[in-house]
C-alpha positions, -999 to 999 in steps of 0.1 A, spaced: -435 -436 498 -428 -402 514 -441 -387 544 -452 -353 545 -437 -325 561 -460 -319 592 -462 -295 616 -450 -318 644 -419 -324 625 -400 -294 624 -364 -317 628 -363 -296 666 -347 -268 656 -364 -246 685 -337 -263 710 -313 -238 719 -328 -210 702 -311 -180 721 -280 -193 703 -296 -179 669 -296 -141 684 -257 -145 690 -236 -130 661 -211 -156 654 -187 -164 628 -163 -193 620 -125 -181 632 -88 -199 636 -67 -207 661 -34 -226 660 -49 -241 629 -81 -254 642 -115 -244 626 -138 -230 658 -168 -213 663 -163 -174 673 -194 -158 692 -195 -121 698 -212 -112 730 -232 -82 730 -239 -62 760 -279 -53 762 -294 -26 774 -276 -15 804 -245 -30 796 -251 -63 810 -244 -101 790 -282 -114 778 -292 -145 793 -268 -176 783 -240 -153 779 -225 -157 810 -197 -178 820 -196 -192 786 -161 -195 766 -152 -175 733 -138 -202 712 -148 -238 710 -123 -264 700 -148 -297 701 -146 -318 666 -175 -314 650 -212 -330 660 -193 -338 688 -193 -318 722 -199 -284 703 -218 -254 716 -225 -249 677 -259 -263 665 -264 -299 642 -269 -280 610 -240 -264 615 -216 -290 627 -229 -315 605 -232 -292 574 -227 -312 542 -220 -346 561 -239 -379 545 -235 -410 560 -239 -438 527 -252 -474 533 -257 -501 511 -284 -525 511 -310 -548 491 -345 -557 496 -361 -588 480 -393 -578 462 -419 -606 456 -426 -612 421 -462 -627 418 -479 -643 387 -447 -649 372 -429 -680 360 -396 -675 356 -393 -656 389 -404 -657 417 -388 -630 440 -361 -600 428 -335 -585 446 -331 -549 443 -303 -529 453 -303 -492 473 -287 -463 484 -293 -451 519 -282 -415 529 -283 -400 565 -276 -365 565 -262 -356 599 -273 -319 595 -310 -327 600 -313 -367 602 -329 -369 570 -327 -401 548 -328 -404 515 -335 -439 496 -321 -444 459 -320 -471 439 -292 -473 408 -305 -472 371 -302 -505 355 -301 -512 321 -332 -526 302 -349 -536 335 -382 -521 326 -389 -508 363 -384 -469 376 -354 -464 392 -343 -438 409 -356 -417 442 -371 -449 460 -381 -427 494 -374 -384 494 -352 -369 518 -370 -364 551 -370 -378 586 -389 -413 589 -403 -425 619 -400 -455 635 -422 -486 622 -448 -490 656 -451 -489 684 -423 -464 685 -440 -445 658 -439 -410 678 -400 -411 674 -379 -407 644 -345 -428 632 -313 -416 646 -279 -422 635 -280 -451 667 -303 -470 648 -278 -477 618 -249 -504 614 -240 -530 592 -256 -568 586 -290 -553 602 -325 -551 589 -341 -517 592 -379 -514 579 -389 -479 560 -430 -476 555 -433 -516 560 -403 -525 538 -375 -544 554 -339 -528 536 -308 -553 546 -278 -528 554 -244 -551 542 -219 -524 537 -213 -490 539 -182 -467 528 -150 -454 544 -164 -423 562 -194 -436 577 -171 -468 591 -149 -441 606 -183 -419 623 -200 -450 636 -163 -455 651 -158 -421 669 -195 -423 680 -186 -458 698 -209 -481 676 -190 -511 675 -197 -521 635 -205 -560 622 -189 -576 597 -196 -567 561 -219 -590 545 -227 -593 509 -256 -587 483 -272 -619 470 -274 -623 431 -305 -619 415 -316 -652 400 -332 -633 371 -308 -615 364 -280 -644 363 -302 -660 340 -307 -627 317 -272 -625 317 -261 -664 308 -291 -660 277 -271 -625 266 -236 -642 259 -248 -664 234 -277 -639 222 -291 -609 211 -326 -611 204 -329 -582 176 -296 -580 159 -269 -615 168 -231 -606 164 -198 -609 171 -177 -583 186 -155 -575 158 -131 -540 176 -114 -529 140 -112 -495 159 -77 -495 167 -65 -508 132 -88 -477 121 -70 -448 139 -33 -465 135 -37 -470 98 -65 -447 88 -46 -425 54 -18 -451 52 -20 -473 24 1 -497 3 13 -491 -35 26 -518 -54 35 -515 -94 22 -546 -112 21 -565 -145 -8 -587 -160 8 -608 -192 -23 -620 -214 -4 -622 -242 -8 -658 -241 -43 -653 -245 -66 -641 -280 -58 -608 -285 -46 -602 -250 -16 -579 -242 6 -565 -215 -13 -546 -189 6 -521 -161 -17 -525 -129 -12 -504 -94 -26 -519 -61 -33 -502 -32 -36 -519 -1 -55 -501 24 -42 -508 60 -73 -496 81 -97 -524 68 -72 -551 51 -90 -540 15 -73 -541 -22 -76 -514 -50 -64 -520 -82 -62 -494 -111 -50 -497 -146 -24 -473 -163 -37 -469 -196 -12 -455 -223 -18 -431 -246 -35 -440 -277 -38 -480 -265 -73 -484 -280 -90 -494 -247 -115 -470 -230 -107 -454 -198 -120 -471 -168 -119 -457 -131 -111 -489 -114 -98 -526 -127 -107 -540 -91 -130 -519 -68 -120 -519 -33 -128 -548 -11 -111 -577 7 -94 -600 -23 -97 -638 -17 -66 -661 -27 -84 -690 -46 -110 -671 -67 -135 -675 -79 -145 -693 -53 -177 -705 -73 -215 -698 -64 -224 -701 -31 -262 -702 -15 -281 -672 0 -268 -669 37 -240 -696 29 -210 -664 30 -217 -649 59 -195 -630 90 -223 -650 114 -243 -682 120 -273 -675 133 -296 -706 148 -337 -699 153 -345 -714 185 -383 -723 194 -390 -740 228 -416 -769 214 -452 -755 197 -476 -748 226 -488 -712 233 -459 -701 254 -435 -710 230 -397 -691 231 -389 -670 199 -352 -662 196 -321 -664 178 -286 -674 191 -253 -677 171 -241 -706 161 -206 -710 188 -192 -740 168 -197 -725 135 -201 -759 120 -214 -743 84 -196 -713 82 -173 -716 47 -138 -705 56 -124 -680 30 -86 -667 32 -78 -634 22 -44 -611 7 -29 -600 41 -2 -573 39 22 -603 49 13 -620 18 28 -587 -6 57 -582 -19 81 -577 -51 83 -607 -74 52 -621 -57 22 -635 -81 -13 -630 -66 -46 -639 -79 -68 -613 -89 -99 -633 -93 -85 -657 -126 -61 -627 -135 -24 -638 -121 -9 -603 -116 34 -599 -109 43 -577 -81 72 -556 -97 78 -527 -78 60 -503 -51 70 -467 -36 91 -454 -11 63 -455 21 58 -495 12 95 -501 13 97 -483 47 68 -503 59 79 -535 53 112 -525 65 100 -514 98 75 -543 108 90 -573 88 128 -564 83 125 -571 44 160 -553 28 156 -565 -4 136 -545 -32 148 -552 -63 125 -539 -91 113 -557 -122 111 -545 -151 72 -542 -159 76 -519 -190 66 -540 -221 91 -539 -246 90 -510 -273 77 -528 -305 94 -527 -339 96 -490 -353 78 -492 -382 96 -474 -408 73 -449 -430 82 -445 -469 68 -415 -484 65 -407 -521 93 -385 -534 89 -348 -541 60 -340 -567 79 -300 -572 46 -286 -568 49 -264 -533 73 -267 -506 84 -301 -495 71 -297 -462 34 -290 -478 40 -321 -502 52 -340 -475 15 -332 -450 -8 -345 -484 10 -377 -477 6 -376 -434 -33 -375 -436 -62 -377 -456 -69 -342 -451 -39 -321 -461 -27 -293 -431 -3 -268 -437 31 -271 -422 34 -261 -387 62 -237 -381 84 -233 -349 64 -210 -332 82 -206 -298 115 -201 -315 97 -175 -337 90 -157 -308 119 -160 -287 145 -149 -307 122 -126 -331 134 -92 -331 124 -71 -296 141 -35 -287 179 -32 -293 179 -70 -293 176 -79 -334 186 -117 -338 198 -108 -371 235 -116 -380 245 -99 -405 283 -106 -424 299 -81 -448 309 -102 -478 321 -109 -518 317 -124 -545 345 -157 -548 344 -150 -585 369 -150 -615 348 -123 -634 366 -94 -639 333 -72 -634 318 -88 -602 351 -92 -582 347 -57 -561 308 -65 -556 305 -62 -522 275 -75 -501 257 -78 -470 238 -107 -458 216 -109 -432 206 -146 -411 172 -140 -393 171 -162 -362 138 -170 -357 132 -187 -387 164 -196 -403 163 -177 -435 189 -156 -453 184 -124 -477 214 -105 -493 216 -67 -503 237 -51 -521 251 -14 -514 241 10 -543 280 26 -557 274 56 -577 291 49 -616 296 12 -609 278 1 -637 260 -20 -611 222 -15 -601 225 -27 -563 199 -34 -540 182 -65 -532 199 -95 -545 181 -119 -524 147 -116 -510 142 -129 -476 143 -171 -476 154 -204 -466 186 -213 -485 194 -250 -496 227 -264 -491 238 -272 -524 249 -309 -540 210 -321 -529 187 -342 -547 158 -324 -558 133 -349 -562 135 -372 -530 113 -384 -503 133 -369 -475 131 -328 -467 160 -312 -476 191 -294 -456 193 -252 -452 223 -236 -439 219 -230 -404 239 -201 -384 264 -224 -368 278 -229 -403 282 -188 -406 313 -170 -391 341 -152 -409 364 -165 -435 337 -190 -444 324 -197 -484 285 -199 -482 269 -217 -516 237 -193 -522 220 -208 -555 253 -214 -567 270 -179 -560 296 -183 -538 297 -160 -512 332 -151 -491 325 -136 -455 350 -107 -449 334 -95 -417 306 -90 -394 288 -58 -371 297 -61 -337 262 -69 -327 268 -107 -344 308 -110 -333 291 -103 -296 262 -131 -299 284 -158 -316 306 -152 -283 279 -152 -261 266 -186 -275 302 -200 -281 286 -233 -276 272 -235 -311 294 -211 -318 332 -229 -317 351 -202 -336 343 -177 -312 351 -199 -282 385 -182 -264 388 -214 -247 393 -236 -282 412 -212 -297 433 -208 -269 439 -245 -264 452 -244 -302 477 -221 -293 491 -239 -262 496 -269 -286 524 -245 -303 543 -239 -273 574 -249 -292 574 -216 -311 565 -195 -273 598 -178 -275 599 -171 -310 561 -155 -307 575 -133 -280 606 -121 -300 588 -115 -325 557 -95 -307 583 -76 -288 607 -65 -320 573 -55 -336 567 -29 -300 592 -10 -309 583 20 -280 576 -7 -252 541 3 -247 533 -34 -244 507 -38 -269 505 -44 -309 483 -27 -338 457 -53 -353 474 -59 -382 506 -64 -368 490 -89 -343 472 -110 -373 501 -114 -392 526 -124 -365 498 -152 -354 488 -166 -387 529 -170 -399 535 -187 -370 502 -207 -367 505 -218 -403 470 -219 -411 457 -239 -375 432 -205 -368 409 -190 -387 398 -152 -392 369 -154 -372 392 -169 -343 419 -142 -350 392 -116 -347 382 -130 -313 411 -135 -300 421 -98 -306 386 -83 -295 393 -107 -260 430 -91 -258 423 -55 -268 437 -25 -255 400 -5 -242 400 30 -261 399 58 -241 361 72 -246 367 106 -230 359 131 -262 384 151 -274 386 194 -263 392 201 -300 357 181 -314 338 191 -284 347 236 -289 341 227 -327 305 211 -320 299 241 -299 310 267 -321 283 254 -347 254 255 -328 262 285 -316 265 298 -353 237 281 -363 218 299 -336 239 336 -339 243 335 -300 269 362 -290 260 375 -253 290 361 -238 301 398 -226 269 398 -204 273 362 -193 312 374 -180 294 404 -165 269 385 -147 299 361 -134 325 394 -129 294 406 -104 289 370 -88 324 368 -78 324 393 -51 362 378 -38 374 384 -75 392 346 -76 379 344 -114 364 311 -106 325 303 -97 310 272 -86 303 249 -120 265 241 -107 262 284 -107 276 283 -141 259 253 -156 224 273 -140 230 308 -156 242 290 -193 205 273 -190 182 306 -175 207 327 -204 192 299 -229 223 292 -246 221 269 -274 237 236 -264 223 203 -259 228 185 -225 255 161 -231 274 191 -250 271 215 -221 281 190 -192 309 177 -211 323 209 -218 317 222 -188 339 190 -169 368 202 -191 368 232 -173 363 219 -141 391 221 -116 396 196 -84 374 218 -62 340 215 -90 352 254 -98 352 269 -133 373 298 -144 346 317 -163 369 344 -184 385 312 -200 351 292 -204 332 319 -224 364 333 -242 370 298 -252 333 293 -266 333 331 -283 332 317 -320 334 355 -335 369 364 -311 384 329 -312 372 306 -342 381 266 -344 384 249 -379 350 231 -385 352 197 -383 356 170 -413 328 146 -422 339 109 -411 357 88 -435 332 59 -438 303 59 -464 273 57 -448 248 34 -472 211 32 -475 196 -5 -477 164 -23 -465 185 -46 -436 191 -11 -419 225 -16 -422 241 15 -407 273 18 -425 298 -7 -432 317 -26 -409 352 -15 -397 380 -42 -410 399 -37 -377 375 -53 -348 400 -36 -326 431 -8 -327 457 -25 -302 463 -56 -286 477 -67 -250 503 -91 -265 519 -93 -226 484 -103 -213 478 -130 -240 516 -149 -236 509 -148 -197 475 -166 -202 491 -193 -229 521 -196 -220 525 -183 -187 551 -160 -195 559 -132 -172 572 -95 -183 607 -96 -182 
C-alpha cells in the first residue's frame, strides 16, 4: 500500500532555502571533492543575507557536517536491508503461514523507502514493488513524524502500514553508514525457511508432475564431438549361407551421440539393388535381437502413478521410479568396443572389422594408445576368369564385325579408337604420317628400279603406297595401295582370334615390310618421320642415341683404330667427315652390330650445322629476274636521289633511308629478297654504299648468269610427297665430338 504524495509532505525541502539563490558548483582541492559557492554582491555591493562570515570551500564528508543540502550530499546513496515477514495463510491445509522475503531501500537523498520483494519461480503470487518509493510515517501515535535513518538496524522489527518486516541483514555499505553515524549494529540474524516451500522442494527431486525425467547433459559430448565421426572398413561372410555372398560394409560411428551407421559398397554389376543405408543410424545393442519386449518395458525412465487413497481430495501425480527395479538393462557398441580384427554383431549379422581411415587411427591413438593397425584383407577373392571361345572367322566382313555378331544378340559395329584418332590425326604442319622412300626386294629384272613411297597414318594404323610416275618406264605408277590396315603375313585366315597389322614400331630404315606378299625394302625416310621416331625413341629404339651409343662403347677395343682411321680419312684437318665416308668407316668396323636407321641417327646427332646464310651470287640472280620480269631500269634516278641525300658526299646513306626510297620508288622485290640483299651491303655502322648497291642490281650494265633449276625431280602423287628424299641425311660429321662422347677421347 502507498501513501500519497500530500501537500504536508513535501520531504522539507524549504529548510535553508537562501542556499538555492547561491550559484555554486562542485570544485577540487588537494584531491578532495567540495562544494564551491560564489558569492554575489547585491545591489550596492554588499554580501546578501547568509553570505557573511561564511567559508568558500567545505571539506565535511558527505551528509555529514556539510553546508551543502541532503539531496545533494546524499545523491544516489541507498541504504539495502534485508528482511522477511510471515504472511498468514488461512483456509489452507498444507500451510498454515508463509514466509516471504523483501528488499528495503532508504534513499538518503530524500528518506524515501522503497519495499521489493524478489520474483520466485512458479509461486503463483505478484511479486515485485511490495510498497513505492516515498516517505512512510510512523505506525501511531507518532503518526505526524516520518522514519529516519535512526530508526533502522539489524535483528529489529519495523511495521510499514500495519505489517511487521523483520530486518536480519543488510549489505557492506549500509554496515559501514550506520557505523560513521554511531549506530551501534546487532548481530546478523537469519531468514527462517518456508515450510512450504521445503516441502515443494523435497516433492520436486523425485517429481515432475507434467513431464518425469532424468537429467541426461549430452551437451558437452555434442560440442566436443559434433562433425567427428568413426570409419571402419568391414566384411560380412554369408557364404555359408543359401545363396549368400561376401558383402564390403563401412561403419560410421558418430561420437556426439554414441550412434552406428552402416552402409554397403555395392560393386558394379553385383545384381543387388542400391540401397541408401544397410543399418540406419542409432545406438547398436551387443546381443541382438534382443526379442519382443512389452509396450513401456524399453524405456530411458520408470515412471510410478501415485494416488493418495480414493476420497475427494485424493493426490494425482507421478514420480520416477529411484530403484529402477523393472527397467531392462541393454548394453550398447561404445567406441572402446571398436577396432581392427574385432567381430561385432549387427543385429544376427556378425560383421569383421578390417580396416578404418586415417582420423580413426589418430583417435584411437590419442585417447587409448592403440599402435597397432594392421589391415585385413576384406577384398573377396577374384573368381575364376571364365575363358570365352568364339566361333572362327566366317570371311564375310571384317573380323572385328564377325567377332560383335558373336558379343550380343544384337550385332554393333566395331568401335574404333577414337581419342587416338584425334590426337594424332593430322592438325597444321603437324601430319602424323611417316612416310619411307622404298623398293621392291625383287629378282625380276623389270621391277628392280621400281621405286616407292609408303605412307603409315598414325591415327589409325593403316598403310597406302604410291608409286612415282617415270616418263618411258614402261610402268603406269600411281596408287599401288589404297589406304588400309596391312596383315602381318604367315596368319591363319580363318581363326577365332583377330589378327596382327604392322604397327609403326616395326617401320624404320633398312627394314623388309611383307605387304600382301611384296616385299618392300625401306631406303629412307623425309625428315619429318626421322625427327618423330627420335622424339618418341621410346617406341622408337633405332633412333635412341643412347642405345646406339651404348653399342659402340661395347667396341672400345677397336677406339684407336676408329680414330686412325677417321683421321687418315680428314685429310685437311677440318675435324669432320662427309656422310659417306662416316657410314662406311662405322659399319667395317661395327661388322654389322648397327643398322641404317642407327647410322643415319647417329650422323644427323653428330652433324656439322650448314651454314644458312644465302649465297651473294643466287641472291643478285633472283634479283636480276624480277627485275626483268618487271623491265625496272630507274636505277640512275634512285643514285640521283641518293647523290642529292648525301650532302657530306661519303657515298654511303643510312640502310633504313635506302630500304624507304627502294619501297616509295616501288621496286620490284619481295621482302625477304630486299632485306637480305640489302644486309650484304651493310657495313658495321647499318650504312650502305649506294653507287655499288644499284650498279650491282643494274641487270642491263652488269648481267649475272641465270640460275640452274635444282637437281632433284620434283614428283606429283596423292601422299603430297614433295620430292624425293635426299640419300645423305646430313653433309659432314663431327667425328672429334662423337670419340669424345664414346670414348672419351680428347683432340690430340
Amino acid at each position: 500500500m502507498a501513501l500519497p504524495l500530500l501537500p504536508g509532505n513535501n520531504f522539507n525541502r524549504n529548510v535553508g532555502k537562501e542556499k538555492f539563490h547561491k550559484s555554486q558548483h562542485w570544485g577540487f582541492c588537494n584531491n578532495v571533492s567540495m562544494l564551491v559557492s560564489e558569492d554575489k554582491p547585491g545591489i550596492g555591493g554588499e554580501l546578501l543575507f547568509g553570505q557573511k562570515m561564511k567559508p568558500k570551500y567545505s571539506a565535511f564528508p558527505k551528509g555529514i557536517g556539510s553546508d551543502a543540502p541532503s539531496w545533494v550530499a546524499f545523491d544516489k546513496q541507498v541504504l539495502s536491508f534485508d528482511a522477511y515477514l510471515e504472511d498468514e495463510v488461512p483456509d489452507k491445509i498444507q500451510e498454515n503461514y508463509r514466509i516471504r522475503r523483501y528488499k528495503i531501500y532508504f534513499y538518503l537523498e530524500d528518506d524515501t523507502i522503497q519495499v521489493n520483494e524478489p520474483e520466485l519461480k512458479n509461486s503463483g503470487m505478484p511479486q515485485g514493488t511490495f510498497i513505492r518509493r516515498h516517505r512512510i510515517s510512523l505506525p501511531p501515535p507518532d503518526e505526524d513524524q516520518f522514519y529516519t535513518v535512526h530508526h533502522f538496524n539489524i535483528n529489529t522489527d519495523i511495521i510499514f502500514y500495519g505489517r511487521t518486516f523483520k530486518i536480519y541483514d543488510c549489505d557492506t555499505f549500509t554496515k559501514n553508514f550506520l557505523r560513521k553515524m554511531g549506530v551501534k549494529l546487532n548481530s546478523p540474524g537469519q531468514c527462517p525457511e518456508d515450510p512450504y516451500m521445503k516441502l515443494r522442494r523435497e516433492t520436486l527431486d523425485c517429481m515432475d508432475p507434467l513431464r518425469p525425467y532424468e537429467s541426461s547433459d549430452t551437451l558437452k559430448q555434442f560440442l566436443e564431438y559434433d562433425r567427428k565421426v568413426l570409419r571402419f572398413f568391414c566384411l560380412w561372410d554369408d557364404s555359408a549361407s543359401l545363396f549368400g555372398d561376401r558383402r564390403e560394409l563401412i561403419l560410421h560411428y558418430f561420437l556426439s551421440d554414441d550412434t552406428i551407421e552402416v552402409k554397403e559398397v555395392i560393386p558394379h554389376n553385383s545384381g543387388r539393388d542400391a540401397m541408401s543405408l544397410f543399418l540406419q543410424r542409432r545406438k547398436l545393442p551387443k546381443y541382438g535381437p534382443p526379442g519382443v519386449y512389452q509396450p513401456g518395458q524399453i524405456t530411458d525412465r520408470t515412471v510410478l502413478n501415485v494416488y493418495s487413497g480414493l476420497g475427494e481430495n485424493r493426490v494425482k501425480g507421478y514420480l520416477l521410479d529411484k530403484y529402477k527395479l523393472g527397467k531392462v538393462d541393454q548394453e550398447f557398441y561404445k567406441d572402446d568396443d571398436l577396432f581392427i580384427g574385432a567381430t561385432i554383431n549387427v543385429w544376427g549379422r556378425k560383421v569383421l572389422l578390417c580396416d578404418c581411415d586415417e582420423f580413426t587411427k589418430t583417435y584411437y591413438k590419442t585417447k587409448y594408445g592403440i599402435e597397432n593397425f594392421t589391415s585385413i584383407l576384406c577384398k573377396a577373392p577374384p573368381p575364376p576368369k571364365i575363358e570365352r571361345k568364339f566361333p572362327p572367322y566366317t570371311g564375310f566382313g571384317s573380323e572385328e564385325d564377325s567377332l560383335r555378331s558373336c558379343i550380343g544378340l544384337r550385332p554393333t559395329p566395331h568401335q574404333k579408337n577414337f581419342r587416338k584418332f584425334v590426337e594424332k590425326d593430322s592438325y597444321g604442319n603437324i601430319s602424323n604420317i611417316l612416310r619411307f622412300f622404298a623398293k621392291l626386294f625383287t629378282h625380276k629384272c623389270a621391277d628392280v628400279d621400281r621405286l616407292f613411297v609408303i605412307s603409315y597414318f598414325l591415327s589409325d594404323d593403316t598403310i597406302s603406297i604410291f608409286e612415282p610416275i617415270e616418263s618411258n618406264s614402261g610402268i603406269t605408277g600411281g596408287k599401288f595401295l589404297k589406304r588400309t590396315r596391312v596383315k602381318k603375313p604367315g596368319q591363319e585366315v580363318f581363326k577365332s582370334e583377330l589378327s596382327e597389322y604392322i604397327k609403326a614400331e616395326e617401320l624404320y630404315i633398312g627394314a623388309k615390310v611383307n605387304v600382301n606378299g611384296y616385299l618392300f625394302l625401306l631406303l629412307n625416310a623425309d625428315k619429318y618421320t626421322l625427327n618423330f621416331m627420335e622424339a618418341n625413341s621410346d617406341k622408337f629404339p633405332m633412333s635412341s642415341i643412347e642405345l646406339i651409343l651404348q653399342k659402340l662403347k661395347e667396341e672400345e677395343s677397336k677406339s684407336r683404330e676408329l680414330k686412325q682411321v677417321l683421321r687418315a680419312a680428314d685429310s685437311k684437318l677440318t675435324k669432320m667427315v662427309d656422310y659417306n665416308t662416316f657410314r662406311d668407316i662405322i659399319m667395317s668396323l661395327t661388322v654389322g652390330k648397327l643398322t641404317d636407321h642407327e647410322v643415319i641417327t647417329l650422323a644427323r646427332h653428330y652433324q656439322v650445322p650448314e651454314d644458312t646464310k644465302p649465297d651473294m651470287n643466287v641472291l643478285i640472280a633472283r634479283a636480276h629476274e624480277q627485275l626483268k620480269k618487271n623491265a625496272f631500269e630507274n636505277f640512275e634516278r634512285l643514285n640521283a636521289i641518293c647523290v642529292y641525300q648525301d650532302r657530306e658526299k661519303k657515298k654511303v646513306l643510312p640502310s633504313k633511308y635506302i630500304r624507304r626510297l627502294c619501297k616509295s620508288s616501288r621496286l620490284p622485290l619481295t621482302d625477304d629478297l630486299l632485306a637480305s640483299i640489302l644486309s650484304q651491303f651493310e657495313d658495321s655502322k647499318e650504312q650502305i654504299n649506294y653507287e655499288s648497291l644499284f650498279c650491282t642490281l643494274n641487270w642491263r650494265m652488269n648481267p649475272v648468269p641465270e640460275l640452274e633449276a635444282p637437281s632433284y625431280l620434283k614428283e606429283r602423287c596423292e601422299d603430297e610427297w614433295l620430292g624425293m628424299p635426299s640419300p645423305i641425311p646430313a653433309k659432314y660429321i663431327n667425328y672429334v665430338r662423337l670419340l669424345k662422347d664414346v670414348f672419351g677421347l680428347e683432340e690430340e
